[in-house]
BASE-343016 format. One record per residue: x, y, z of N, C-alpha, C in turn; residue number from 0; residue in one letter. Coordinates in nm, 4 decimals. Atoms other than C-alpha are relative to their C-alpha. Layout:
BEGIN
REC | neast | nnorth | nup | caeast | canorth | caup | ceast | cnorth | cup | k | r
REC | X | Y | Z | X | Y | Z | X | Y | Z | NUM | A
...
% end
This chain:
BEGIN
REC | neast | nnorth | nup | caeast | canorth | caup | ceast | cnorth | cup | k | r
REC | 0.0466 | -0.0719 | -0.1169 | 1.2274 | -4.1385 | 2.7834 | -0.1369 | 0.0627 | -0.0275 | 0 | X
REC | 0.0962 | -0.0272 | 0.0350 | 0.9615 | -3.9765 | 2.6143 | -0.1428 | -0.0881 | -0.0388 | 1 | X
REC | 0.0784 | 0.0754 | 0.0517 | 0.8029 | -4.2604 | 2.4615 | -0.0510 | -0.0812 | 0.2120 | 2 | X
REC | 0.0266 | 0.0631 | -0.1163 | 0.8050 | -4.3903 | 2.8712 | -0.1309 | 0.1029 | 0.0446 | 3 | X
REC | 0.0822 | -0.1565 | -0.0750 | 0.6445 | -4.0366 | 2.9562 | -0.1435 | -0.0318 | -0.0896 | 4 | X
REC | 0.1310 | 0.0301 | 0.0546 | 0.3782 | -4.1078 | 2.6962 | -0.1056 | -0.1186 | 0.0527 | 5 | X
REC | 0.0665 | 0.1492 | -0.0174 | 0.3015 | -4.4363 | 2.7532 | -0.0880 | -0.0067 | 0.1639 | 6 | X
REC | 0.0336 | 0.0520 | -0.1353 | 0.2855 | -4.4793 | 3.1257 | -0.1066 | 0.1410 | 0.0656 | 7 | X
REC | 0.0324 | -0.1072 | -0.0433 | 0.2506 | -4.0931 | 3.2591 | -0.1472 | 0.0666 | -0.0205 | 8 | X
REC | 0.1288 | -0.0565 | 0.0904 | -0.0440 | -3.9846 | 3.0447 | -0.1404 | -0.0986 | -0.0102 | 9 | X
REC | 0.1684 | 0.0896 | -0.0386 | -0.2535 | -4.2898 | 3.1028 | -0.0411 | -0.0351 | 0.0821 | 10 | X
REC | 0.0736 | -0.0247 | -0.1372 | -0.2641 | -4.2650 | 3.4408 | -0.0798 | 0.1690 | 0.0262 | 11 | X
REC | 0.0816 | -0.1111 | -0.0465 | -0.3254 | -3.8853 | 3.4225 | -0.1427 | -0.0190 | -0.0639 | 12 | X
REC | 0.1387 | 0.0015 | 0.0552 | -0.6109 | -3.9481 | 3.1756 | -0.1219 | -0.0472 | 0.0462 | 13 | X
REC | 0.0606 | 0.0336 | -0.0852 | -0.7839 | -4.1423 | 3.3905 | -0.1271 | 0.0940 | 0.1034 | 14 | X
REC | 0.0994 | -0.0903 | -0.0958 | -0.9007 | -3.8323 | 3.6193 | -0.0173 | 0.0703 | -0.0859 | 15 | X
REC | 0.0426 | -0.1560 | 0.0881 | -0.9270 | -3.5628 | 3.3136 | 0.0707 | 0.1226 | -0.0182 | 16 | X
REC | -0.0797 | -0.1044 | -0.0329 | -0.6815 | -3.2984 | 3.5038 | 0.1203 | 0.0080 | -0.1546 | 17 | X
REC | -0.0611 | -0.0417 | 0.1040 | -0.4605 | -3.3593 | 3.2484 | -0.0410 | 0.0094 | -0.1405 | 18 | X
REC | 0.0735 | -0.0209 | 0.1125 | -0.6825 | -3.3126 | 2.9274 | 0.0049 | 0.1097 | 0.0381 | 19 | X
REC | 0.0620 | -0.0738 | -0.0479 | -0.8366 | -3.0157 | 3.1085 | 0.1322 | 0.1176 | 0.0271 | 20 | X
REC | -0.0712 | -0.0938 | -0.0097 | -0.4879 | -2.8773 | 3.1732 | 0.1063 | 0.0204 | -0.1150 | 21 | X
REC | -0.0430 | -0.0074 | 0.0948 | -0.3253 | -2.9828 | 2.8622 | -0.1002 | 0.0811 | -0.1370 | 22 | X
REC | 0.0782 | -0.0677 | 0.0859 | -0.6113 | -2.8410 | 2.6632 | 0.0127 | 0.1614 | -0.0103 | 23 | X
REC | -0.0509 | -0.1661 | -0.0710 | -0.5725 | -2.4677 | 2.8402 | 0.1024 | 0.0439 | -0.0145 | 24 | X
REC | -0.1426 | -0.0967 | 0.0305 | -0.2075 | -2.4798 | 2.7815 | -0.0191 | 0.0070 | -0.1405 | 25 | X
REC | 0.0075 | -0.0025 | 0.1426 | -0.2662 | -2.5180 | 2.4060 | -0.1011 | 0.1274 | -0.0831 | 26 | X
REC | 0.0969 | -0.1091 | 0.0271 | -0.5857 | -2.3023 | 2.3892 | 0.0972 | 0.1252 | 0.0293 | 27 | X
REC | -0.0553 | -0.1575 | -0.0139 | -0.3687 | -2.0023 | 2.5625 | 0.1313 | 0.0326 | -0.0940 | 28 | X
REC | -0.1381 | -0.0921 | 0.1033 | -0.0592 | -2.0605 | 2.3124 | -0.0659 | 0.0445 | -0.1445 | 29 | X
REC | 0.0659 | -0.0910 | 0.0915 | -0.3039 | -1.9994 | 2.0541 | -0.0503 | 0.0994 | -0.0024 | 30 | X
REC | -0.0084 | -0.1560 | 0.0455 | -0.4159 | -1.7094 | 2.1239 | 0.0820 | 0.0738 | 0.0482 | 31 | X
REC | -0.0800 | -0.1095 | -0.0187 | -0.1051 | -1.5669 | 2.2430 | 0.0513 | 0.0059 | -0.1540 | 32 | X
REC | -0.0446 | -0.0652 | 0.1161 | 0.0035 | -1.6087 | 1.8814 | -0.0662 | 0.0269 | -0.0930 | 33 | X
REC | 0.0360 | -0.1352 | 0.1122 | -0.2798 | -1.4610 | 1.7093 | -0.0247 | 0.1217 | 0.1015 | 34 | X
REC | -0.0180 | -0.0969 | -0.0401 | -0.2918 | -1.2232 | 1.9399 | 0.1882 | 0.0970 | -0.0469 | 35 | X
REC | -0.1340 | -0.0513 | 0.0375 | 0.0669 | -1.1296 | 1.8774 | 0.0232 | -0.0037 | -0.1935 | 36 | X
REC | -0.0090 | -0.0325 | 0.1955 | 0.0278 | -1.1808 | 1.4373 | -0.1136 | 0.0931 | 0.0031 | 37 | X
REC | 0.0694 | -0.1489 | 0.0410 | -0.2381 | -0.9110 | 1.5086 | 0.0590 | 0.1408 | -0.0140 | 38 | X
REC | -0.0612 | -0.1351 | -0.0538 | -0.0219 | -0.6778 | 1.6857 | 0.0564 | 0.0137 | -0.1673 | 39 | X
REC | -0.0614 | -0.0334 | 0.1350 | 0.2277 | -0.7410 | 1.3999 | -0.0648 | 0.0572 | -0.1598 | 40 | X
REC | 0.0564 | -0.0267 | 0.0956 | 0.0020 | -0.7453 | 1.1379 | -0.0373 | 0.2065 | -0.0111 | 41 | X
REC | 0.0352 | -0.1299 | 0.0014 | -0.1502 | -0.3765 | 1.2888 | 0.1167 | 0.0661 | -0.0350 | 42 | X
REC | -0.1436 | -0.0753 | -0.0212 | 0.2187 | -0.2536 | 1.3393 | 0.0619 | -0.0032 | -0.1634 | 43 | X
REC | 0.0036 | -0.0011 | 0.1648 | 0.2761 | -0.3408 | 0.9446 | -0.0975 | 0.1265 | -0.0531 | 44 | X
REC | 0.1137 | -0.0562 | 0.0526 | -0.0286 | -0.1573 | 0.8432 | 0.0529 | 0.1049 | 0.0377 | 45 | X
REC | -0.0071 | -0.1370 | -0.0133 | 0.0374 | 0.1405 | 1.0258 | 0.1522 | 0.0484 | -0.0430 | 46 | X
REC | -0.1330 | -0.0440 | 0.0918 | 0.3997 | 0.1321 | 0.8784 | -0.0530 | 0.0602 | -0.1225 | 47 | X
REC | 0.0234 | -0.0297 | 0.1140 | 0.2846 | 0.0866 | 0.5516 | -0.1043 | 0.1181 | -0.0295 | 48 | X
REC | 0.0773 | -0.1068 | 0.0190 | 0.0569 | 0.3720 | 0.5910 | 0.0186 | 0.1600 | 0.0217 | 49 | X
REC | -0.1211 | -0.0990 | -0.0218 | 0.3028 | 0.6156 | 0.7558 | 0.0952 | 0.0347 | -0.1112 | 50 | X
REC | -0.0789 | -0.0724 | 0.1150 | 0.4891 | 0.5971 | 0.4120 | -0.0592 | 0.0139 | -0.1065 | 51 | X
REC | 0.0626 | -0.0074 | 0.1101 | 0.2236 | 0.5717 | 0.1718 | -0.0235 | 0.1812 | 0.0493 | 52 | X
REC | 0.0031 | -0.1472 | -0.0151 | 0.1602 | 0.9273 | 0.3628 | 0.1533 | 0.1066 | -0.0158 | 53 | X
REC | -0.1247 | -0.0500 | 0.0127 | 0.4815 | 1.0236 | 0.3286 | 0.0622 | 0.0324 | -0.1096 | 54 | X
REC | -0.0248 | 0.0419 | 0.1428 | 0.5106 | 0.9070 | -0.0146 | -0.0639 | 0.1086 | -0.0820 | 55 | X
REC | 0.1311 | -0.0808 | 0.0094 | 0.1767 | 1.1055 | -0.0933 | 0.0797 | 0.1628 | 0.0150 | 56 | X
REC | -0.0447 | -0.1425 | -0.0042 | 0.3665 | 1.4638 | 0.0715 | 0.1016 | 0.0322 | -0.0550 | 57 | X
REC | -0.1062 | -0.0681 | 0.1153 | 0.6572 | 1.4137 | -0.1303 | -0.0231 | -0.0067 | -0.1307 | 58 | X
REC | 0.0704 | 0.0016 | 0.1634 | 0.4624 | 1.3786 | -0.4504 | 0.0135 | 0.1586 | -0.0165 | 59 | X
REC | 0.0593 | -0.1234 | -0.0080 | 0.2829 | 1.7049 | -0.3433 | 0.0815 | 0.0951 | -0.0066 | 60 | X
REC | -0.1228 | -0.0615 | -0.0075 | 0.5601 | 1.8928 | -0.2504 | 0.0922 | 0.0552 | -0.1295 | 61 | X
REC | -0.0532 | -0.0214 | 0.1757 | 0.7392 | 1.8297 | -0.5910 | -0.0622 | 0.0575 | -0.0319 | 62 | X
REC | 0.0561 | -0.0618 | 0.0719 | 0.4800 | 1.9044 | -0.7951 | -0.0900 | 0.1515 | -0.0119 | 63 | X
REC | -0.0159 | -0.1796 | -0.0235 | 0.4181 | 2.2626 | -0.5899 | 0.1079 | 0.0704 | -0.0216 | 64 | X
REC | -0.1232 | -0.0762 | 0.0459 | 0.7344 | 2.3225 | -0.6366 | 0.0468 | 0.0199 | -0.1351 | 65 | X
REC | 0.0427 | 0.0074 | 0.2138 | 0.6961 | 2.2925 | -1.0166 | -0.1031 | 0.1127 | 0.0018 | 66 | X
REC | 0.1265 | -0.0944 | 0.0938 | 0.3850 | 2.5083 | -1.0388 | 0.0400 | 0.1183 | -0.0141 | 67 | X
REC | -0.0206 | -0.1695 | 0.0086 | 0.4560 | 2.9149 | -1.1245 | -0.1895 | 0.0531 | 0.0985 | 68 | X
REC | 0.1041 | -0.0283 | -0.0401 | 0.2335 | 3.0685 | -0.8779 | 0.0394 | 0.1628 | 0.0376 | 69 | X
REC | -0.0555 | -0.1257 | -0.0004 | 0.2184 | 3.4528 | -0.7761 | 0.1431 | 0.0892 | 0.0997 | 70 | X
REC | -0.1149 | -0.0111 | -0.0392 | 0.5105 | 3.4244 | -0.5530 | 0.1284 | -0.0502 | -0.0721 | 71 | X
REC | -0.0869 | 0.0645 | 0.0269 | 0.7297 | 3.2527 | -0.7982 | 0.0626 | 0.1307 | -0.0623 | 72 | X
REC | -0.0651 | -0.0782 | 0.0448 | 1.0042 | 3.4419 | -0.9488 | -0.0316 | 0.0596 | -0.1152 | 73 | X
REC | 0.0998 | -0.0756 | 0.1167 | 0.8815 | 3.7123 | -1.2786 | 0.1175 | -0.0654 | -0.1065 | 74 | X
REC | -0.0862 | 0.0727 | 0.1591 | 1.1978 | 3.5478 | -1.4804 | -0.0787 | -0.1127 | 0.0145 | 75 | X
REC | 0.0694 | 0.1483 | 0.0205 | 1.0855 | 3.1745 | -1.4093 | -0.1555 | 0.0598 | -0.0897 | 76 | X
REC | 0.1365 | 0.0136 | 0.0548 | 0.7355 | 3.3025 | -1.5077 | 0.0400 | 0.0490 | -0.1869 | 77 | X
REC | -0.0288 | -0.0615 | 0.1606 | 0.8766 | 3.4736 | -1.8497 | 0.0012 | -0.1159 | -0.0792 | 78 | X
REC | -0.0763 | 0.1015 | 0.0821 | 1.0885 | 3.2061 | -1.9434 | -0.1567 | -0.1435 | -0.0302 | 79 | X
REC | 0.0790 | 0.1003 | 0.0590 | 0.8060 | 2.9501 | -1.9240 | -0.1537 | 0.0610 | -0.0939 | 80 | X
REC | 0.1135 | -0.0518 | 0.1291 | 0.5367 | 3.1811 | -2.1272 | 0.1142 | 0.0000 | -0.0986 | 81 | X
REC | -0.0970 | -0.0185 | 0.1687 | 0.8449 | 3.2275 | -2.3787 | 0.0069 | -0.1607 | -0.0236 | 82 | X
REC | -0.0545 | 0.1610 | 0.0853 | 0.9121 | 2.8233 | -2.4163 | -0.1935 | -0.0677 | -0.0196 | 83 | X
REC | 0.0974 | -0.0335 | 0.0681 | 0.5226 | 2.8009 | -2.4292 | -0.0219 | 0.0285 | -0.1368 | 84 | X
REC | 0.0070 | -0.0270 | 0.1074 | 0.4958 | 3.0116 | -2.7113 | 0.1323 | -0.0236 | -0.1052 | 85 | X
REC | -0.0868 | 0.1135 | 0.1208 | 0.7987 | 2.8186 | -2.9063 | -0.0394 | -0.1006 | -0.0420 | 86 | X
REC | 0.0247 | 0.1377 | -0.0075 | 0.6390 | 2.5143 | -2.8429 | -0.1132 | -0.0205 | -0.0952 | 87 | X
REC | 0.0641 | -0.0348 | 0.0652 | 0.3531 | 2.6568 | -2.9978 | 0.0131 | 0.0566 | -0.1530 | 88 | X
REC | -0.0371 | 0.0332 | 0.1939 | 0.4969 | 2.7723 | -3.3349 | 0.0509 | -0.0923 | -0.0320 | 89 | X
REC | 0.0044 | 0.1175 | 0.0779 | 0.6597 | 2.4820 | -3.3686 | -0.0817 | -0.1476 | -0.0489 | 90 | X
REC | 0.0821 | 0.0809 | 0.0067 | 0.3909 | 2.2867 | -3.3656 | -0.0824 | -0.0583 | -0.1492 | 91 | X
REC | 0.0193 | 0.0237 | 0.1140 | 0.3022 | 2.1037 | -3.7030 | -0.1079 | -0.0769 | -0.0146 | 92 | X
REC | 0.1564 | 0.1422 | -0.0427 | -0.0761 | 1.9503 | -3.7745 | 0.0224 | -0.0234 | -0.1336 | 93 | X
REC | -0.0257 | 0.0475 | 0.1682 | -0.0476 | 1.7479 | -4.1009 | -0.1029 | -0.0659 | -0.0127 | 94 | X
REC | 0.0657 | 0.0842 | 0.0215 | -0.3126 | 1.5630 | -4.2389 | -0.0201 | -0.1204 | 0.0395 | 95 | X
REC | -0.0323 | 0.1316 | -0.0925 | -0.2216 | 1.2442 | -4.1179 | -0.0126 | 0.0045 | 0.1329 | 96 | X
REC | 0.0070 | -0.0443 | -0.1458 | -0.2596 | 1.3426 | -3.7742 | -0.1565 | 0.0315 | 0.0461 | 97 | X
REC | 0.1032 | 0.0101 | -0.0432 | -0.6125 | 1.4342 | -3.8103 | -0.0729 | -0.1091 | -0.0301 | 98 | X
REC | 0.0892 | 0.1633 | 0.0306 | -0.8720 | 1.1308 | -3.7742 | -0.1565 | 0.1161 | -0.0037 | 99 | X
REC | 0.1280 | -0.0396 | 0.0070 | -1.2181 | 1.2396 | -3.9113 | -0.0825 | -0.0804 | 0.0552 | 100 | X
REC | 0.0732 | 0.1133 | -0.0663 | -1.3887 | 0.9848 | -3.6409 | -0.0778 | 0.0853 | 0.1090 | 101 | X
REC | 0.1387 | -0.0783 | -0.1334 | -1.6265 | 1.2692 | -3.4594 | -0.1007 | -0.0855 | 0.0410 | 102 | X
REC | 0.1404 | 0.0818 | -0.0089 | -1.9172 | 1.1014 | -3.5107 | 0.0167 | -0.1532 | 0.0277 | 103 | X
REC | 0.0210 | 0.1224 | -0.0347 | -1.8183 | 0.7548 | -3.4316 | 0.0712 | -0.0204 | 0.1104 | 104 | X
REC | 0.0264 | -0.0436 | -0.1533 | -1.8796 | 0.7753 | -3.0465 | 0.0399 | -0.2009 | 0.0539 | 105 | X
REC | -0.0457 | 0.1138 | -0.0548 | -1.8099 | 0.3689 | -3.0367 | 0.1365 | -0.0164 | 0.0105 | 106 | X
REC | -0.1626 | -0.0242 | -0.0477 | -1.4084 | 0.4255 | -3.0081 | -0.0134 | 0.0094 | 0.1518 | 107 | X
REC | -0.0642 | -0.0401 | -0.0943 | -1.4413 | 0.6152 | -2.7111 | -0.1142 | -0.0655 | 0.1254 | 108 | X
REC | 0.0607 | 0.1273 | -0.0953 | -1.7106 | 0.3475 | -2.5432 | 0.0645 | -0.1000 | 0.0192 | 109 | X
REC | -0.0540 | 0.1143 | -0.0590 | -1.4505 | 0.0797 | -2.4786 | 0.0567 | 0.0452 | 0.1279 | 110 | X
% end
C-alpha cells in the first residue's frame, strides 16, 4: 500500500511542486518544534541543576556556621574548645625528622 502511495501518488504530486513545498514545511516545522522543545528541556535541566547546586552551596554554609564559636555561642562550648586547643598543643611533638631544612630551595614550591 505504501509502496503504491509512493510510486504512483508522489509522482503525480511532484509534477506541480505543492507537494515538495508542503512536504518540505511539514519537516522544516517538526524540526524546530523539537529543538525548540530540547531547548526548553535543556533550560529546565539547567535551572534544576542550579537550584541545587544553590541549595547544596546553603547547606555547606549553614554547617560550617554552625561549627564556628562566635559571640553568641555558648561560654562552655567556647571553654571547652580553648581547653582541647591547648591539649592539642602540648601534645604536640616536633622531632627532627619532621623538619626539612629546604628554605632556600624555592623550586619545590614552583611546581
Amino acid at each position: 500500500m505504501i509502496k503504491y502511495f509512493l510510486k504512483n501518488k508522489v509522482k503525480k504530486e511532484m509534477k506541480n511542486g505543492k507537494f515538495i513545498v508542503f512536504s518540505g514545511g511539514v519537516f522544516l516545522g517538526y524540526l524546530s518544534y523539537k529543538m525548540i522543545k530540547r531547548r526548553k528541556n535543556i533550560k529546565k535541566y539547567e535551572m534544576q541543576l542550579e537550584k541545587y547546586e544553590q541549595e547544596e552551596m546553603k547547606r555547606q554554609i549553614d554547617e560550617f556556621n554552625s561549627r564556628r564559636l562566635t559571640s553568641k555561642s555558648n561560654p562552655k562550648e567556647m571553654v571547652n574548645y580553648i581547653d582541647s586547643i591547648e591539649e592539642d598543643k602540648e601534645n604536640i611533638t616536633i622531632s627532627d625528622e619532621n623538619i626539612d631544612n629546604n628554605y632556600d630551595d624555592y623550586d619545590i614550591y614552583l611546581k
